[in-house]
FIVOTI-955779 format. One line per 8 residues: number of its first residue (from 0); their letters; for each residue z, x, y of C-alpha. Coordinates in nm, 3 decimals. Example, Ala and Ser with C-alpha at 12.3 -4.5 7.8 and 13.67 -1.06 7.14 Angstrom:
BEGIN
0> AS> 0.780/1.230/-0.450 ~ 0.714/1.367/-0.106
//
This chain:
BEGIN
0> XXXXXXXX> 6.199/4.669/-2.086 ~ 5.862/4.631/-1.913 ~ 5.629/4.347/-2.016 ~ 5.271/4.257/-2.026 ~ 5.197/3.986/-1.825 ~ 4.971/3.773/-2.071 ~ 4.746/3.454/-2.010 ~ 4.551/3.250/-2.243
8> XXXXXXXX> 4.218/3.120/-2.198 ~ 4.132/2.825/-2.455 ~ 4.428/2.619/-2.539 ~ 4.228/2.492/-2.849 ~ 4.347/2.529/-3.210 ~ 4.430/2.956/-3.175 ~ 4.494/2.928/-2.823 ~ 4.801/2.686/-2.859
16> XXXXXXXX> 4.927/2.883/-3.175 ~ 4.917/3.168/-2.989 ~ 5.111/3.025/-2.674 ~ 5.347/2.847/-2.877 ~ 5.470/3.175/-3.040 ~ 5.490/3.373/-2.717 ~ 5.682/3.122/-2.494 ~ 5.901/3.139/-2.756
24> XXXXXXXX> 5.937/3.530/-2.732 ~ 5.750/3.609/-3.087 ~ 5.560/3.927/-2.990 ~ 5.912/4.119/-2.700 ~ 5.663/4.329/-2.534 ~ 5.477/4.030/-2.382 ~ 5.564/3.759/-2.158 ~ 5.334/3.468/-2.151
32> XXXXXXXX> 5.287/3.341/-1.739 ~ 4.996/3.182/-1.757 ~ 4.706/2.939/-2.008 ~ 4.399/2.785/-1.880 ~ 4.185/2.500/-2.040 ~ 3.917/2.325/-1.918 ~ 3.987/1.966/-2.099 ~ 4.241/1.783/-1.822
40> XXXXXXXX> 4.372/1.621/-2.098 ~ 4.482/1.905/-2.352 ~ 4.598/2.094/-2.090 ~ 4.846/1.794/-1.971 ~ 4.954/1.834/-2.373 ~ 5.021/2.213/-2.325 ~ 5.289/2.155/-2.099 ~ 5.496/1.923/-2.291
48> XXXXXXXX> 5.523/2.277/-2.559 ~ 5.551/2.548/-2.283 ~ 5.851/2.632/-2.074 ~ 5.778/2.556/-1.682 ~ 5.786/2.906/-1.611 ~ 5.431/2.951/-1.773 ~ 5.159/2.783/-1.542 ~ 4.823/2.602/-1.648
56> XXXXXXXX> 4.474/2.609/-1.493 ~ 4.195/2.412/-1.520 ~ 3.974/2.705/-1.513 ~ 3.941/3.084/-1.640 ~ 3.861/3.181/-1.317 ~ 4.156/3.019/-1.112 ~ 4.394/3.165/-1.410 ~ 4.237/3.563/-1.340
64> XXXXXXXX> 4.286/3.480/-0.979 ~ 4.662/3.449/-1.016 ~ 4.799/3.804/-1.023 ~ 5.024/3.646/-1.289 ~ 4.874/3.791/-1.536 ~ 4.785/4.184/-1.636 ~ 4.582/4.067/-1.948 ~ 4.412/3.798/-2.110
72> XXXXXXXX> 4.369/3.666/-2.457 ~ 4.018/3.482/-2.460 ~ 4.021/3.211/-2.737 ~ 3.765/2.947/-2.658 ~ 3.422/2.882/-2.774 ~ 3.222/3.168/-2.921 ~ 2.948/3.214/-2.652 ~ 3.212/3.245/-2.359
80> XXXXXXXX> 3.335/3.551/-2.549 ~ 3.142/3.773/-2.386 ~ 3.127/3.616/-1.974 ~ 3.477/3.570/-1.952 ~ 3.544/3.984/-2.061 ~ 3.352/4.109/-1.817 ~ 3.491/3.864/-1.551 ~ 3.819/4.030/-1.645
88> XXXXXXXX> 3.673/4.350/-1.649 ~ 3.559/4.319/-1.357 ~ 3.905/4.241/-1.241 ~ 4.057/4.469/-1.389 ~ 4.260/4.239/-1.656 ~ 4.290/4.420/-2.052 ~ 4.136/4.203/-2.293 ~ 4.192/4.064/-2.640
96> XXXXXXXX> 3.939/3.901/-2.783 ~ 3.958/3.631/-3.028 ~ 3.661/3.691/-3.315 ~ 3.376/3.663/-3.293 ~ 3.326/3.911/-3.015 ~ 3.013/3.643/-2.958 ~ 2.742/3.465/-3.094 ~ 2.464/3.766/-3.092
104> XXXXXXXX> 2.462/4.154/-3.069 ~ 2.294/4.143/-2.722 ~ 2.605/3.958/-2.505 ~ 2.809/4.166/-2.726 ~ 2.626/4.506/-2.642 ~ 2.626/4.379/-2.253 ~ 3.020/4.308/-2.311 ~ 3.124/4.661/-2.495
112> XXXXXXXX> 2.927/4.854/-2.180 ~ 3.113/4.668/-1.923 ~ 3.420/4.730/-2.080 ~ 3.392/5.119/-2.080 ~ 3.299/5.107/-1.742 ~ 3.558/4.917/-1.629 ~ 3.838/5.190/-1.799 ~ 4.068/4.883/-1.922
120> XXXXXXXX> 4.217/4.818/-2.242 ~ 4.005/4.610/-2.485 ~ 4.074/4.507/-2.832 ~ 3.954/4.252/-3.123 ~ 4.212/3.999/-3.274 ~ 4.082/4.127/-3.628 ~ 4.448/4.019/-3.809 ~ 4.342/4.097/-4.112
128> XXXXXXXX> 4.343/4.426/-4.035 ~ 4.715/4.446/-4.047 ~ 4.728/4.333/-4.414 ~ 4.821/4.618/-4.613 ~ 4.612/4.598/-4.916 ~ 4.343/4.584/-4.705 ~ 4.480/4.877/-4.536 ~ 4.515/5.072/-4.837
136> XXXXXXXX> 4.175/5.007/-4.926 ~ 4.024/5.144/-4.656 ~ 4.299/5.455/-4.667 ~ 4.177/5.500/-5.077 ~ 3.792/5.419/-5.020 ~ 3.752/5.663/-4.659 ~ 3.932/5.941/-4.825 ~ 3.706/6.019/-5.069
144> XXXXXXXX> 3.936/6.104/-5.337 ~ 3.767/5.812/-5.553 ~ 3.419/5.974/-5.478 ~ 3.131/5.762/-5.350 ~ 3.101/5.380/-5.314 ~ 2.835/5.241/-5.592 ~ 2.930/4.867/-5.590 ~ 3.089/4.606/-5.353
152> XXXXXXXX> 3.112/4.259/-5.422 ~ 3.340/3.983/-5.253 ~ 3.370/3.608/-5.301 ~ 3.546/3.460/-5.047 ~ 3.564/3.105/-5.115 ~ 3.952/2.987/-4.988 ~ 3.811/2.926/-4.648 ~ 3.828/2.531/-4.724
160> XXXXXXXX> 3.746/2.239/-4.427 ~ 3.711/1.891/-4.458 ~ 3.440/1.664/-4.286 ~ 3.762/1.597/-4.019 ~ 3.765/1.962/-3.927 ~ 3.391/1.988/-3.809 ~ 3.472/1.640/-3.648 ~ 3.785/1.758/-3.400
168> XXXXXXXX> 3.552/1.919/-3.168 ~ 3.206/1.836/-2.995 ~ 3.118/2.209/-2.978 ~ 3.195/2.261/-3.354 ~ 2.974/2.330/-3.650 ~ 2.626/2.325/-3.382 ~ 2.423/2.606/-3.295 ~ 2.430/2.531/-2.945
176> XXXXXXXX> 2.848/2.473/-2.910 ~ 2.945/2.733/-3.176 ~ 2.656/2.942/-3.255 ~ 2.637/2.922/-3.643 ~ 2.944/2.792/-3.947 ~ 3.104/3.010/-4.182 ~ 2.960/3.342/-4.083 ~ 3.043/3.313/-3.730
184> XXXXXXXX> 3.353/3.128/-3.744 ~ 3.571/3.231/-4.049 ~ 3.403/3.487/-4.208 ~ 3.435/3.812/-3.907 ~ 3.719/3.915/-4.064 ~ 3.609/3.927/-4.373 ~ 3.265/4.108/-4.259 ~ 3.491/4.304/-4.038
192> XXXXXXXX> 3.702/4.450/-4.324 ~ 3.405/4.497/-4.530 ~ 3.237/4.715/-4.300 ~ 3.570/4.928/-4.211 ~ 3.641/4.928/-4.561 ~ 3.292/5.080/-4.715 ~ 3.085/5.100/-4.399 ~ 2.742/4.947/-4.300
200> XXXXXXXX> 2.472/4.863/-4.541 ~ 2.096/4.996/-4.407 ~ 1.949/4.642/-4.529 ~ 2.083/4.258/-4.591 ~ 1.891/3.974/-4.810 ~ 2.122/3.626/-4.735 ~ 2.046/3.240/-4.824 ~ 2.242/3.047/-4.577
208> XXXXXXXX> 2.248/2.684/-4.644 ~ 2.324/2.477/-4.333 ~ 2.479/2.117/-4.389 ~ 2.511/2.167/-4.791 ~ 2.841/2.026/-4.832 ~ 2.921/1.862/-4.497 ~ 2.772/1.672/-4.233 ~ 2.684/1.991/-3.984
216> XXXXXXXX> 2.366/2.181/-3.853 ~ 2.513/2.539/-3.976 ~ 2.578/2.690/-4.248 ~ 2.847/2.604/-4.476 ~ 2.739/2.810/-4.798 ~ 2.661/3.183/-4.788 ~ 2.550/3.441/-5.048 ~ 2.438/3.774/-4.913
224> XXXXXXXX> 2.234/4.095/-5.100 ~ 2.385/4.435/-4.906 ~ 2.219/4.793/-4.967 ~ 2.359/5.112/-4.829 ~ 2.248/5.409/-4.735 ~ 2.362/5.595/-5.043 ~ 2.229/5.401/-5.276 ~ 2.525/5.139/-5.338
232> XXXXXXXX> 2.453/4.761/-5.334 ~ 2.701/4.474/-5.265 ~ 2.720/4.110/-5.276 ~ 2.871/3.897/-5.043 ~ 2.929/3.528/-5.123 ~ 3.148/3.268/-4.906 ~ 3.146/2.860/-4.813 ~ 3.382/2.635/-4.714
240> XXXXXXXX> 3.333/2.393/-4.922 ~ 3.464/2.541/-5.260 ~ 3.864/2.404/-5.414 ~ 4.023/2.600/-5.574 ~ 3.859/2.866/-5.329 ~ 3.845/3.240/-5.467 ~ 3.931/3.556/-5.256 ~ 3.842/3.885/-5.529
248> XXXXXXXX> 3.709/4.169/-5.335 ~ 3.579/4.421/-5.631 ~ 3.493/4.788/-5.501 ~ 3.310/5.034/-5.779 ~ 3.302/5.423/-5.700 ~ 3.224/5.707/-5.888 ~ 3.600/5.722/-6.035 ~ 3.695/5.390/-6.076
256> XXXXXXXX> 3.751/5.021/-5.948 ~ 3.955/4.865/-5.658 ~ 4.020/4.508/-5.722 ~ 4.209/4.309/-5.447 ~ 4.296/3.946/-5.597 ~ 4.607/3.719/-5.601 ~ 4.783/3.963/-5.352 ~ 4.775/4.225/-5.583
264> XXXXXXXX> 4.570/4.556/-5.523 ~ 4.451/4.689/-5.898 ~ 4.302/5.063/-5.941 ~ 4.111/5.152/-6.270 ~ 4.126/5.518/-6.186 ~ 3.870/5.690/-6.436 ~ 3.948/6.086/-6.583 ~ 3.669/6.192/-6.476
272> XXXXXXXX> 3.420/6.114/-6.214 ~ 3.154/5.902/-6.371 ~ 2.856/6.063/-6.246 ~ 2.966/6.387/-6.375 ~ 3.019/6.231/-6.724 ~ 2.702/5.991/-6.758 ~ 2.513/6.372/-6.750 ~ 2.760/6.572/-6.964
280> XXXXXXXX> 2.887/6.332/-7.245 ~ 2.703/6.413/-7.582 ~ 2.763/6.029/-7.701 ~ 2.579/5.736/-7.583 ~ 2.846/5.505/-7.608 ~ 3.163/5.676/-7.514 ~ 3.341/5.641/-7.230 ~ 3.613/5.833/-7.037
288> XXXXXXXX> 3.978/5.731/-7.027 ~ 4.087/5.452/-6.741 ~ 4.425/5.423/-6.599 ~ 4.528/5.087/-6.473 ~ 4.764/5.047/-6.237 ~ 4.887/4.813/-5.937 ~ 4.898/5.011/-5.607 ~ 5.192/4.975/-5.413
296> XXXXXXXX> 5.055/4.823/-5.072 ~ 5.327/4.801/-4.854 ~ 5.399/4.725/-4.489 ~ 5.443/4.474/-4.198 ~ 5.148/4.245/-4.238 ~ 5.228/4.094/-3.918 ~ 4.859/3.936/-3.826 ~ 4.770/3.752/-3.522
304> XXXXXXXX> 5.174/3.891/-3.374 ~ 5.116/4.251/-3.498 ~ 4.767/4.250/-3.297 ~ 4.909/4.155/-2.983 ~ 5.196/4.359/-3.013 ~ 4.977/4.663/-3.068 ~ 4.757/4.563/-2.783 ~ 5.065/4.535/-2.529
312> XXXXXXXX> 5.171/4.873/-2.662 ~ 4.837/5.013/-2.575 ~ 4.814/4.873/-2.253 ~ 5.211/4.982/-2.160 ~ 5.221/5.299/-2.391 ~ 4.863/5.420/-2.451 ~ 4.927/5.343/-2.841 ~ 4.642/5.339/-3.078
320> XXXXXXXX> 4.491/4.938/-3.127 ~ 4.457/4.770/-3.443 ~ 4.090/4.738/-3.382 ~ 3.943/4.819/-3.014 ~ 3.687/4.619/-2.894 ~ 3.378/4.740/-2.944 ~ 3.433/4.730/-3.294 ~ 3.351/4.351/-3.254
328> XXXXXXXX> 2.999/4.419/-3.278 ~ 2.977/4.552/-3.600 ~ 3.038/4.255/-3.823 ~ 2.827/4.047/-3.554 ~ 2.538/4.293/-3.653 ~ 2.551/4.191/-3.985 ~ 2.642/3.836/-3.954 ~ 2.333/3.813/-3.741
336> XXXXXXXX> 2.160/3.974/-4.023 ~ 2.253/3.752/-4.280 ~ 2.129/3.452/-4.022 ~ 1.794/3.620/-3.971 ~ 1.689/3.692/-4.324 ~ 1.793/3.349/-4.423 ~ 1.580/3.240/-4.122 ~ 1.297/3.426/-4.210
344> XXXXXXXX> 1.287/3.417/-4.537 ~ 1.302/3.835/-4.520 ~ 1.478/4.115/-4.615 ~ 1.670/4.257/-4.249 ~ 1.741/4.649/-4.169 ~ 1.999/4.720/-3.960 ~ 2.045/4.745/-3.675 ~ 1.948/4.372/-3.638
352> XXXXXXXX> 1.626/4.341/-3.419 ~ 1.841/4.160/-3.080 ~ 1.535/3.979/-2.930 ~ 1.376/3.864/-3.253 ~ 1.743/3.734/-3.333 ~ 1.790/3.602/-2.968 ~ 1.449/3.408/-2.996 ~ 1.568/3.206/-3.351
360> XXXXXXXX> 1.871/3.182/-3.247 ~ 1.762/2.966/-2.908 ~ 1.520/2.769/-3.128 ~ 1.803/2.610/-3.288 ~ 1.990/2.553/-2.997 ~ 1.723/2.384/-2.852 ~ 1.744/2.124/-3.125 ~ 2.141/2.121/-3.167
368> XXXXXXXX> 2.275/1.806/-3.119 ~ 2.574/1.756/-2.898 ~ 2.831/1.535/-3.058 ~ 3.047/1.274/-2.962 ~ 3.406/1.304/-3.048 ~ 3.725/1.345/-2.933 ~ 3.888/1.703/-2.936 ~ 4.164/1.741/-3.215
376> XXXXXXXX> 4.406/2.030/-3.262 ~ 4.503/2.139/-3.584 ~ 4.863/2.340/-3.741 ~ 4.741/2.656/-3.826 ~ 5.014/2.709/-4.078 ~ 4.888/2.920/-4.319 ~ 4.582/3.025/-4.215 ~ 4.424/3.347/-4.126
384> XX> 4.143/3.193/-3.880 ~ 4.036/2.901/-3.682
//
């Protein structure tokens, strides 16, 4: 069986899960050769996990310079996202790309032309993707056969971290090391499945509180306004400070309701399309029939393993990817969004203005403060992100 050569670039929190479960032959399709990292330290660490046979660089660079690898999974810091791509690109290494695709839409734009140009494969580590409620949502909600969206709302609370967790890493929770909290760091796949699920809204209206519930210059505590383009509105609410978190996605259409809570994927399937009815029924206060069911949602929900698989199957096999690429940008564009309205105090349209974003953006960074601490790596046992 032929394998894809696969390094790793970031051996922080996703970067060691990830190398852990491929030295140890998790995903068959890939072989892992090679990580890089730039702190001496965790790198010496790496090596006391991974088999002899896989070697470690200090830099990205030296790792790309190899030829032991034929791709690369990028999982460091947010704003290298982008640079190290297109260095691969550029030499001709397939990419998987650890969300956020970056910090704004304008590296991201710069990283999504390369990456056609360059005729390699390129995908987004969007693991939620594989979950197959989520999957059926977007299969019941794209098809049509439940009319058109009127109402999306999601509170997505469960993303809990403690004071420690913004602590374990200089770079973390500061505009200038990570480039914004819960938007840019837990919440893309979230964003991301909203937007394949029901599409882009036309406008955003967020209040982003930075620092509310923990010592950090982001935001920890979100609540978005959506509209779209045919007329539907949603809400989008998040923070990581909430326990017991909440994860209820609700999705109104013109014959029913998709709720997706507890694991458990409910449909209350109207008789007849409401729209039609609210027109035709002679009584003010009836209403037509609603069938309630659980929808069977089945199917490997594999995550961060089913992603790479897919990708090494695209790369040897010319399969279809879980999520390509340039589909990064899309929950960026409304992440940024959310950061600008908050920012200005203003409702946004989409697409996000870039510069006006850019030029906020490096405000804050130019008042970040660095901190002082001591890099700490974290199980990722039941968690979907980093």
């Amino acid at each position: 069986m032929t394998k894809l050569r696969m390094g790793i670039i970031g051996m922080g929190n996703m970067g060691s899960d990830h190398a852990k479960k491929l030295s140890n032959g998790a995903v068959p399709e890939v072989e892992l050769t090679a990580v890089s990292e730039m702190d001496s330290n965790r790198l010496e660490t790496c090596k006391m996990f991974l088999p002899d046979s896989v070697a470690g660089f200090a830099s990205a660079e030296e790792l790309m310079d190899s030829g032991l690898v034929d791709a690369v999974i990028i999982a460091t810091p947010h704003y290298d996202h982008p640079r190290l791509a297109i260095t691969a690109f550029h030499k001709g290494l397939h990419v998987l790309c650890e969300k956020p695709a970056g910090v704004y839409t304008k590296q991201v734009r710069e990283m999504n032309e390369q990456a056609e140009k360059s005729g390699v494969v390129f995908g987004m580590m969007f693991n939620q993707r594989t979950n197959p409620m989520y999957r059926k949502m977007h299969e019941l909600v794209q098809g049509g056969e439940l009319g058109a969206i009127k109402r999306v709302n999601w509170i997505i609370t469960d993303w809990y971290r403690s004071q420690a967790y913004y602590d374990s890493g200089s770079w973390r929770a500061t505009w200038a090391g990570e480039g914004g909290g819960v938007l840019i760091n837990q919440c893309p796949h979230n964003i991301d499945l909203l937007q394949w699920i029901c599409g882009m809204p036309q406008k955003v209206r967020a209040f982003c509180h930075e620092g509310k519930w923990h010592h950090i210059e982001v935001e920890d505590d979100v609540t978005a306004y959506m509209e779209f383009a045919n007329g539907a509105t949603g809400v989008f609410v998040t923070t990581t400070a909430d326990l017991p978190g909440t994860n209820r996605l609700e999705i109104t259409l013109e014959m029913g309701k998709l709720v997706c809570e507890h694991d458990t994927l409910t449909l209350h399937k109207l008789s007849q399309n409401e729209r039609e009815y609210c027109f035709e029924s002679k009584d003010g206060f009836s209403r037509p029939d609603v069938e309630v069911s659980v929808v069977p949602a089945v199917g490997d929900n594999s995550q961060h393993l089913g992603v790479i698989a897919s990708f090494a199957k695209a790369v040897l096999d010319g399969e279809p990817l879980i999520a390509g690429g340039e589909e990064g940008i899309r929950s960026l564009q409304l992440s940024n969004a959310m950061h600008l309205s908050s920012w200005l105090g203003e409702t946004i349209e989409l697409p996000v203005p870039e510069e006006l974003y850019l030029e906020q953006l490096n405000k804050r960074i130019a008042a970040s403060k660095r901190k002082e601490t001591n890099p700490v790596s974290f199980s990722l046992a039941g968690s979907f992100g980093s």
